[in-house]
N, CA, C and O of each residue as an XYZ file, in Angstrom:
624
protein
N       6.632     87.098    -23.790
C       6.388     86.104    -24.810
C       4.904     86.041    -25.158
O       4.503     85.501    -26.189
N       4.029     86.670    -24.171
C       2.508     86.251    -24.488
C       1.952     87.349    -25.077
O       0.763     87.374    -25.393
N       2.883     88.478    -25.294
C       2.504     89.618    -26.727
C       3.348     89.184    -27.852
O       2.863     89.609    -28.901
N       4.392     88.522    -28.037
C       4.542     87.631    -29.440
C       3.598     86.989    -29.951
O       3.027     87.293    -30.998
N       3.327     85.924    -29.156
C       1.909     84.983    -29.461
C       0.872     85.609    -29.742
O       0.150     85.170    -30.637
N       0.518     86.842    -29.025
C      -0.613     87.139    -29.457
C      -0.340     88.510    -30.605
O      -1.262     89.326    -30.625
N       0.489     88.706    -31.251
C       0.865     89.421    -32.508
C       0.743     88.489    -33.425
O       0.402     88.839    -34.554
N       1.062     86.720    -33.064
C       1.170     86.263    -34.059
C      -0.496     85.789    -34.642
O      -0.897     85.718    -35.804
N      -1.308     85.486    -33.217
C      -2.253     85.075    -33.626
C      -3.563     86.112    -34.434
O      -4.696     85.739    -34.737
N      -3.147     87.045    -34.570
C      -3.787     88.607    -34.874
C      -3.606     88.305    -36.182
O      -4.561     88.309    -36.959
N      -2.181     87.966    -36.626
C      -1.621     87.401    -38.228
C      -1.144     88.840    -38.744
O      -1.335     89.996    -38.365
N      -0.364     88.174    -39.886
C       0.432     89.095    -40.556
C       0.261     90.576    -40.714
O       1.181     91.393    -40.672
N      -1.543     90.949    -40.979
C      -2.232     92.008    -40.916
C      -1.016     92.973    -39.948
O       0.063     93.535    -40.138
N      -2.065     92.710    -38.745
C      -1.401     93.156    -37.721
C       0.248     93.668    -37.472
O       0.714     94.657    -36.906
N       0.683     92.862    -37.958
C       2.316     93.220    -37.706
C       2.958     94.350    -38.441
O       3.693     95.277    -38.100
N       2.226     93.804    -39.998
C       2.642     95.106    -40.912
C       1.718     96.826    -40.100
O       2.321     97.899    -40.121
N       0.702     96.737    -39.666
C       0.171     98.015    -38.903
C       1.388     98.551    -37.915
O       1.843     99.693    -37.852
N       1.760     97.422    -37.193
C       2.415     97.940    -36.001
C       4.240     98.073    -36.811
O       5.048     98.658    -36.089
N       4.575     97.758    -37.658
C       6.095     97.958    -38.318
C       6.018     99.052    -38.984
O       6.782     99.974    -38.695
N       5.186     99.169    -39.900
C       5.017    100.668    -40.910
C       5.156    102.247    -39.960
O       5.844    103.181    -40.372
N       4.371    102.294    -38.663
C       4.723    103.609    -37.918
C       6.289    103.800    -37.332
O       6.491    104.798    -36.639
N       7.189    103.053    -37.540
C       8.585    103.329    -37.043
C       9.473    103.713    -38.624
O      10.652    104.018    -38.440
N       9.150    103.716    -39.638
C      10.130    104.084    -40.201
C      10.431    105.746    -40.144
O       9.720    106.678    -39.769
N      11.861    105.695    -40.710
C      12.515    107.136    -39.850
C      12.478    108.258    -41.453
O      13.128    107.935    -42.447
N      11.875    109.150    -41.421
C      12.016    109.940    -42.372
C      13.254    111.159    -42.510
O      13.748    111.827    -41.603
N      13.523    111.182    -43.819
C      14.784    112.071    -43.910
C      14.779    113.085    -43.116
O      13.684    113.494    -42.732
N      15.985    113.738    -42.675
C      15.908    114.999    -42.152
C      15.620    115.943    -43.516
O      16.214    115.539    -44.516
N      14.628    117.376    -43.730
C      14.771    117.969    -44.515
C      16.103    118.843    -44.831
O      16.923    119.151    -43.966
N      16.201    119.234    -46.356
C      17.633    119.436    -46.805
C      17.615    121.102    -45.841
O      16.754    121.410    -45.017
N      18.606    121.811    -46.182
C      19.390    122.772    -45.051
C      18.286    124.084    -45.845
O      17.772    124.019    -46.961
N      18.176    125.208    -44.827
C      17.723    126.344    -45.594
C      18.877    127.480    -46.254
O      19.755    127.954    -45.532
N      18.763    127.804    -47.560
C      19.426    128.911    -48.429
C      19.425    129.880    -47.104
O      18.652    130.040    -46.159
N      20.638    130.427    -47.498
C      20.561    131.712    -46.148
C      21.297    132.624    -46.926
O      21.380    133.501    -46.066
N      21.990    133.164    -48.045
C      22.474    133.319    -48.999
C      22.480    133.087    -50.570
O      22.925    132.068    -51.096
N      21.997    134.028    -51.166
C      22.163    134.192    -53.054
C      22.945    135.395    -53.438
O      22.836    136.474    -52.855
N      23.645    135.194    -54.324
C      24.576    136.344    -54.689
C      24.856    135.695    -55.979
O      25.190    134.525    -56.166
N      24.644    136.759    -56.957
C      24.352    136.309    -58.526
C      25.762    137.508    -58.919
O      26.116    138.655    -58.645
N      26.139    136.486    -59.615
C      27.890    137.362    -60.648
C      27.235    137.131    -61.935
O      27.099    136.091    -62.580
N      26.861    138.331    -62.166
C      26.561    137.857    -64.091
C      28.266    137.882    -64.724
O      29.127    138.415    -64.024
N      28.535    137.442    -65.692
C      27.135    136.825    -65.762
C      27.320    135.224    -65.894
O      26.470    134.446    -66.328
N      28.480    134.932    -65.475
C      28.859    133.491    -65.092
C      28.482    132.723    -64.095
O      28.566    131.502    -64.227
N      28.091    133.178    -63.144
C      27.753    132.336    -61.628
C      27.098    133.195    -60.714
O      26.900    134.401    -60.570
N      26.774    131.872    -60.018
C      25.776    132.237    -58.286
C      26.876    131.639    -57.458
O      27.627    130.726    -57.802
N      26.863    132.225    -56.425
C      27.182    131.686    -55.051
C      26.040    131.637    -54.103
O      25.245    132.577    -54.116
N      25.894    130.790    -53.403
C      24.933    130.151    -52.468
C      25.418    130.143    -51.075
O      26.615    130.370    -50.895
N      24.671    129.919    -50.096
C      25.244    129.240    -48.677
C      23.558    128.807    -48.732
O      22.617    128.987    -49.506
N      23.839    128.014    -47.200
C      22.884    127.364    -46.828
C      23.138    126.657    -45.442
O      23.975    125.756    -45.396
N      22.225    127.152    -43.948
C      22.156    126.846    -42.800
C      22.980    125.916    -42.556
O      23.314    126.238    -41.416
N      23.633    124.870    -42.824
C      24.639    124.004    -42.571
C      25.775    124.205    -43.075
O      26.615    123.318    -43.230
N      25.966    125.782    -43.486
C      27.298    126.300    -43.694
C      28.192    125.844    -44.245
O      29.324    125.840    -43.760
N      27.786    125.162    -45.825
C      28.081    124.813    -46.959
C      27.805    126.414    -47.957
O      26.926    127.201    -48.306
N      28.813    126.222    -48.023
C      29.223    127.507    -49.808
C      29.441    126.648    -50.878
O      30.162    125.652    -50.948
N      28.364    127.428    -52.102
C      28.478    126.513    -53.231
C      28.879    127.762    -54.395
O      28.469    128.899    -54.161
N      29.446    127.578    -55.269
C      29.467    128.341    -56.705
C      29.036    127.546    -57.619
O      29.768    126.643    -58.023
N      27.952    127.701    -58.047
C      27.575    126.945    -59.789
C      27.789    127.949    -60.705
O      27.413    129.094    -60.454
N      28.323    127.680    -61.694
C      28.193    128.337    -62.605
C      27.068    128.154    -63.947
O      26.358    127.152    -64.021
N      27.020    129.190    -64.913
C      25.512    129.672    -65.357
C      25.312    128.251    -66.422
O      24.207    127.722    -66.546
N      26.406    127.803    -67.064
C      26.409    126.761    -67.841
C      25.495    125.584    -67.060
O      24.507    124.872    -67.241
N      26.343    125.833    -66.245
C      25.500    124.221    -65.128
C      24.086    124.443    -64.811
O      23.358    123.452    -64.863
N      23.694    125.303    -64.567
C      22.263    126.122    -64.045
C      21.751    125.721    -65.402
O      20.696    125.086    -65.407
N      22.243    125.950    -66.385
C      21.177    126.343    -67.619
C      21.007    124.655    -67.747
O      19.922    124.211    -67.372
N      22.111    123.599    -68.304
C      21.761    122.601    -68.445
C      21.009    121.525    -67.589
O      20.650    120.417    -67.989
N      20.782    122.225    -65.930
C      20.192    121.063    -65.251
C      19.215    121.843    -64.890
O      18.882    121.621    -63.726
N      18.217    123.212    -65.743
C      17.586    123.533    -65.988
C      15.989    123.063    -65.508
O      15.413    122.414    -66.381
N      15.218    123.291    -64.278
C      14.023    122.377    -63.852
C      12.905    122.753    -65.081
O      11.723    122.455    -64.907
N      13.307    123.364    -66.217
C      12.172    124.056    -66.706
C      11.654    122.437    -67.732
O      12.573    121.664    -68.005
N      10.593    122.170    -68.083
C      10.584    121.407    -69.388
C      10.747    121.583    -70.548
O      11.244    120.671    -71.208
N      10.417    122.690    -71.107
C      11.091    123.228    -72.517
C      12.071    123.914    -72.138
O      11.783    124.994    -71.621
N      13.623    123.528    -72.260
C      14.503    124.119    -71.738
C      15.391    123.599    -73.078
O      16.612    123.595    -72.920
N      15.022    123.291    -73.996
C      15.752    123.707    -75.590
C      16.506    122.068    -75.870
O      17.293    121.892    -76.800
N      16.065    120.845    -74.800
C      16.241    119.753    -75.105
C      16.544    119.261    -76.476
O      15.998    119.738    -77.471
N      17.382    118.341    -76.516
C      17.418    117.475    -77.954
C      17.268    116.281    -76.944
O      17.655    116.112    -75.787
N      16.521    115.486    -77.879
C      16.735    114.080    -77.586
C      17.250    113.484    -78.324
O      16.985    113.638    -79.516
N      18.222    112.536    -77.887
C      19.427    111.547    -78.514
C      19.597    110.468    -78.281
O      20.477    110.359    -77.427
N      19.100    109.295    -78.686
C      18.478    107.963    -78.381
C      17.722    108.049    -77.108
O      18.288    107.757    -76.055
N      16.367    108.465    -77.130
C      15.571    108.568    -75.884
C      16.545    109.317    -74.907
O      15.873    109.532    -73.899
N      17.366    109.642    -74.791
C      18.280    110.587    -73.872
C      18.079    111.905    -73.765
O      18.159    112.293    -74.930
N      17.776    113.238    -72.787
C      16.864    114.719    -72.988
C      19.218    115.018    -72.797
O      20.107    114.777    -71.981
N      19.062    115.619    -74.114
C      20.672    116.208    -73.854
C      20.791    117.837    -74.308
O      20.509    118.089    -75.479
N      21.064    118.581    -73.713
C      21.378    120.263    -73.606
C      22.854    120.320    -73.838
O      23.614    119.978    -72.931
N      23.329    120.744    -75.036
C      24.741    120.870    -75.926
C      24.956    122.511    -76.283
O      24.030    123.217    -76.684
N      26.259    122.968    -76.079
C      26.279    124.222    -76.901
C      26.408    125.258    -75.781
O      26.969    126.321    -76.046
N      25.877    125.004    -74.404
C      26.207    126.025    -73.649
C      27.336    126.237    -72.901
O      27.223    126.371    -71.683
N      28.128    126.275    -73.296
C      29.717    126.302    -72.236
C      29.580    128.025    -72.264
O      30.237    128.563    -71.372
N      28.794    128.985    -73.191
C      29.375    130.420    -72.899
C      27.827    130.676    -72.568
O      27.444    131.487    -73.411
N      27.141    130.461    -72.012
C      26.040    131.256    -71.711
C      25.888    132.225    -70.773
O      27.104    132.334    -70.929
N      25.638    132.955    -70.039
C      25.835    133.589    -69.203
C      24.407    134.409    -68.617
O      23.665    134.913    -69.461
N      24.158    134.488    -67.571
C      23.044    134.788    -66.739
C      22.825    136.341    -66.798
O      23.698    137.099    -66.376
N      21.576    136.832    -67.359
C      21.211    138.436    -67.211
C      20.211    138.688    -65.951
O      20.063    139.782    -65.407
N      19.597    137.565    -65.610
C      19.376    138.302    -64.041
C      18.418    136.889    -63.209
O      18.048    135.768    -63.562
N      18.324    137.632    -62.096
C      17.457    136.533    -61.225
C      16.514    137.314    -60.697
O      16.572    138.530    -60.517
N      15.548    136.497    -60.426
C      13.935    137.097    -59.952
C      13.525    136.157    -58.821
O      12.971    135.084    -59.062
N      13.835    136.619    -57.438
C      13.160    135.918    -56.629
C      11.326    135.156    -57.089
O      10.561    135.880    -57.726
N      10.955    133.992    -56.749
C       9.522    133.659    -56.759
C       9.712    133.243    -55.544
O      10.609    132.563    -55.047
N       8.363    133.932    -54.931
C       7.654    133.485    -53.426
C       8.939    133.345    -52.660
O      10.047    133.598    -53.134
N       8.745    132.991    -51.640
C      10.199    132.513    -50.709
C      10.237    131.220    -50.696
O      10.159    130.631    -49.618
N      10.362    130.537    -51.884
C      10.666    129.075    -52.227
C      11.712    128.681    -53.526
O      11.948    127.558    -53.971
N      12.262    130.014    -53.980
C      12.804    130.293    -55.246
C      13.274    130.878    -56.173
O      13.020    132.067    -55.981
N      13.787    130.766    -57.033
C      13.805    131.629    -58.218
C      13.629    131.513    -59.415
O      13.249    130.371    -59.674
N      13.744    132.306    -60.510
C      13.946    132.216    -61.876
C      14.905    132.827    -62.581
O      14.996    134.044    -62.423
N      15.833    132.166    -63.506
C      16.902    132.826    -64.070
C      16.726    133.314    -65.380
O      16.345    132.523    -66.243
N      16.892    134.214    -65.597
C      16.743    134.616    -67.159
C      18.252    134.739    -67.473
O      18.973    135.610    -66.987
N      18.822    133.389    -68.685
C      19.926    133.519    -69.076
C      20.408    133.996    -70.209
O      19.450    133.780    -70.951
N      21.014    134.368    -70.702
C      21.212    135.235    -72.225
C      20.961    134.389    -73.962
O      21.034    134.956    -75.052
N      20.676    132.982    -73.710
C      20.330    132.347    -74.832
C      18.711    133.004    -74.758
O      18.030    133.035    -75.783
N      18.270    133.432    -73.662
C      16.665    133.527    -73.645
C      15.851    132.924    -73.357
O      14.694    133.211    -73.664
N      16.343    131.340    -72.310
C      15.779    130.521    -71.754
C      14.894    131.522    -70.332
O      15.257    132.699    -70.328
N      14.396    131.349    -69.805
C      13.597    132.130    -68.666
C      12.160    131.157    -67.991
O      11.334    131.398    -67.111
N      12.313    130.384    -68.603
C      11.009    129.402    -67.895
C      11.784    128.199    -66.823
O      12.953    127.874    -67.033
N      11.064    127.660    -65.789
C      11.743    127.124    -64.915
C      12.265    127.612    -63.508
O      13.180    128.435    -63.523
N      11.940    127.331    -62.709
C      12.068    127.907    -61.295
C      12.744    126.845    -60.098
O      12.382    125.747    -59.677
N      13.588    127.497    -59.865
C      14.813    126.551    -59.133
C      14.500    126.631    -57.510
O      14.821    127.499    -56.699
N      13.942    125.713    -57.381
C      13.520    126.095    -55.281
C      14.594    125.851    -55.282
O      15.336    125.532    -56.212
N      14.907    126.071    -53.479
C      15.607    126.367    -52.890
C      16.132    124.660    -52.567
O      17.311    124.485    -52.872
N      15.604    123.743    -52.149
C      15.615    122.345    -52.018
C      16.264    121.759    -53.411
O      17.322    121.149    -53.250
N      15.812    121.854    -54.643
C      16.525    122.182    -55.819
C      17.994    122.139    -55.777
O      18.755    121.177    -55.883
N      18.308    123.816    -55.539
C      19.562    124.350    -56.036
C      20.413    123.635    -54.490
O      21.629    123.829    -54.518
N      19.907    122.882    -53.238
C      20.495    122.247    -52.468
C      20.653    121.012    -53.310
O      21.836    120.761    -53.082
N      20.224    120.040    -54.165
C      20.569    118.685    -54.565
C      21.784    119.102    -55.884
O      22.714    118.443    -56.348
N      21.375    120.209    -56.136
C      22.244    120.585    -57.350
C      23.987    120.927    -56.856
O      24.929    120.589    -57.573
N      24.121    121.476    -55.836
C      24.895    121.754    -54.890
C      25.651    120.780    -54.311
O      26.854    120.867    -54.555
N      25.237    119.710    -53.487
C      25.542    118.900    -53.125
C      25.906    117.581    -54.092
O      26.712    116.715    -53.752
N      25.128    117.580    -55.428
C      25.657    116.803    -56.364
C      26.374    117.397    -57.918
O      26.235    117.020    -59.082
N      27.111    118.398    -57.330
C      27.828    119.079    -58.624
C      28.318    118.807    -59.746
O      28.072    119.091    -60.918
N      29.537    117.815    -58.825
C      30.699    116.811    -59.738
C      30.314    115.765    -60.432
O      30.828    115.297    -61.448
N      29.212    115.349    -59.735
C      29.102    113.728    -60.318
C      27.945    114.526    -61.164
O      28.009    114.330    -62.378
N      26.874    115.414    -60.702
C      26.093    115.620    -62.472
C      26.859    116.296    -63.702
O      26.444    116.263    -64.861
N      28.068    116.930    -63.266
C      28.593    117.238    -63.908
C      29.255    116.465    -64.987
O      29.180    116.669    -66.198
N      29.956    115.486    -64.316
C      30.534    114.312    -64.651
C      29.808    113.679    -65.896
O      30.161    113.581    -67.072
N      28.673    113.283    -65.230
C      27.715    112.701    -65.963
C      27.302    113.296    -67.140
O      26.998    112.511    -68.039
N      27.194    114.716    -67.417
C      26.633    115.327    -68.352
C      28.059    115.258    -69.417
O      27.980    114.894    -70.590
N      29.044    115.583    -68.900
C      29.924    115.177    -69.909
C      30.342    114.504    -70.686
O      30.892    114.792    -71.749
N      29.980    112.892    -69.937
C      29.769    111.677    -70.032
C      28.939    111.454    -71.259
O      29.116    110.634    -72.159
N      27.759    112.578    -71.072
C      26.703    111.957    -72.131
C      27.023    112.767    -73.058
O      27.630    112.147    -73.931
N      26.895    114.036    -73.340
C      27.995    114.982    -74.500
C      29.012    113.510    -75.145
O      28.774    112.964    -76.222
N      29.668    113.269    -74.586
C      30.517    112.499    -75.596
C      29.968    111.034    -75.733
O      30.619    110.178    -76.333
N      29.135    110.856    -75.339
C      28.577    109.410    -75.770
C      27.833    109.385    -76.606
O      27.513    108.282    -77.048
N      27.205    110.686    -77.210
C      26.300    111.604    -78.539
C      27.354    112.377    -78.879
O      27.102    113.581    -78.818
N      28.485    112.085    -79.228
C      29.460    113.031    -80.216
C      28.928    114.787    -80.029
O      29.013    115.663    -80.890
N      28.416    114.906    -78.721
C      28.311    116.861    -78.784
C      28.631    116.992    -78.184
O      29.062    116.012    -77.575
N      28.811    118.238    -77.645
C      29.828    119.284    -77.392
C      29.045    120.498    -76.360
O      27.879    120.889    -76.300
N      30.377    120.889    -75.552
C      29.700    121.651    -74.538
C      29.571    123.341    -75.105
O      28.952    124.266    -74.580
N      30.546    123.333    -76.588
C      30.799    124.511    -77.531
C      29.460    124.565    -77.895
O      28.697    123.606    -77.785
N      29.021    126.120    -78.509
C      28.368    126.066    -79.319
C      28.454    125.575    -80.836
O      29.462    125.587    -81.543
N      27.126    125.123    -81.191
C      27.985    124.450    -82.780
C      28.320    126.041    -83.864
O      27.535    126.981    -83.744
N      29.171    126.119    -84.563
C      29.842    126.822    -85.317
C      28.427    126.897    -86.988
O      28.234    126.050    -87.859
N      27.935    127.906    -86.832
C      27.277    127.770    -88.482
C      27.595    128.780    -89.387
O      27.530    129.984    -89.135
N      28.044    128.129    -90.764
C      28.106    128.936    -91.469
C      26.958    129.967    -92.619
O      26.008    129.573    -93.294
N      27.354    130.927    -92.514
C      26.191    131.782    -92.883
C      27.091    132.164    -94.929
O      28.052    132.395    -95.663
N      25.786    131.945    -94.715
C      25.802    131.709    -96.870
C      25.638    133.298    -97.121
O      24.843    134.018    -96.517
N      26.585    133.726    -98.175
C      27.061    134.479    -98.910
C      26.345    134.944    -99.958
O      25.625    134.066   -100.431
N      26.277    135.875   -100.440
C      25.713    135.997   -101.964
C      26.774    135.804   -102.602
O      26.449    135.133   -103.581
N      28.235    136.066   -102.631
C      29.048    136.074   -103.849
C      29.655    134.614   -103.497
O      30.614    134.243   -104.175
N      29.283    133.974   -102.733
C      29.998    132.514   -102.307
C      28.730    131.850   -102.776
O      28.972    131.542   -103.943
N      27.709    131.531   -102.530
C      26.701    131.001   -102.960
C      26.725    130.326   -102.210
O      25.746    129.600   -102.378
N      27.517    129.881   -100.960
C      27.770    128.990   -100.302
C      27.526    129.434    -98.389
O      27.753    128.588    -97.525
């Protein structure tokens, strides 16, 4: 009881010093131990906690870490529409922390660590979900949009 009292008489200072060194930090996410690229639709993954993942290239392209990654914005919303057929022409290891995908629209900027393509992995369905979610809450589409190309004898 006479190190209570005297924590208390030290004052609040004190207590917050001695509470702040116990909090418990995450365990870090699992290491990639496995990449295997299917062009040109998908990757398969593993990773040290012996989880197998398949994303496919659509999903890769739209949750895209790059910043110019061909965004529209749609009421303050960053929304990527149009890729349901894209498909992946290759991967380029960077450093041993990553990669880069070069996909066939010609996107190629953006580098997916390995910690990355683990949150992407582990949250598939529900970003998936979500992205669909927002596609139809902005009337677009996971199609590409359809354009018509004008004619000389149509004028149209």
């Amino acid at each position: 009881m006479s190190g209570l009292r005297l924590l208390q008489t030290l004052g609040p200072r004190r207590l917050l010093l001695h509470t702040s060194t116990t909090i418990p930090q995450p365990p870090p996410p699992p290491r990639l131990t496995s990449f295997s690229l299917h062009p040109p639709k998908s990757v398969n993954v593993e990773f040290s906690d012996g989880s197998v993942f398949s994303l496919s290239a659509e999903f890769l392209r739209i949750y895209s870490p790059a910043v110019n990654s061909k965004i529209r914005s749609v009421g303050g919303e960053k929304v990527i529409s149009g890729r349901r057929h894209v498909g992946i022409m290759s991967a380029e290891p960077v450093g041993n922390y990553g990669i880069k995908i070069v996909f066939d629209d010609l996107h190629r900027t953006g580098i997916y660590s390995w910690d990355y393509f683990y949150h992407l992995c582990s949250n598939k369905f529900t970003l998936m979900r979500d992205y669909i979610t927002t596609l139809k809450k902005h009337g677009l589409s996971r199609d590409p949009q359809i354009r018509k190309v004008m004619t000389k004898e149509t004028g149209k």
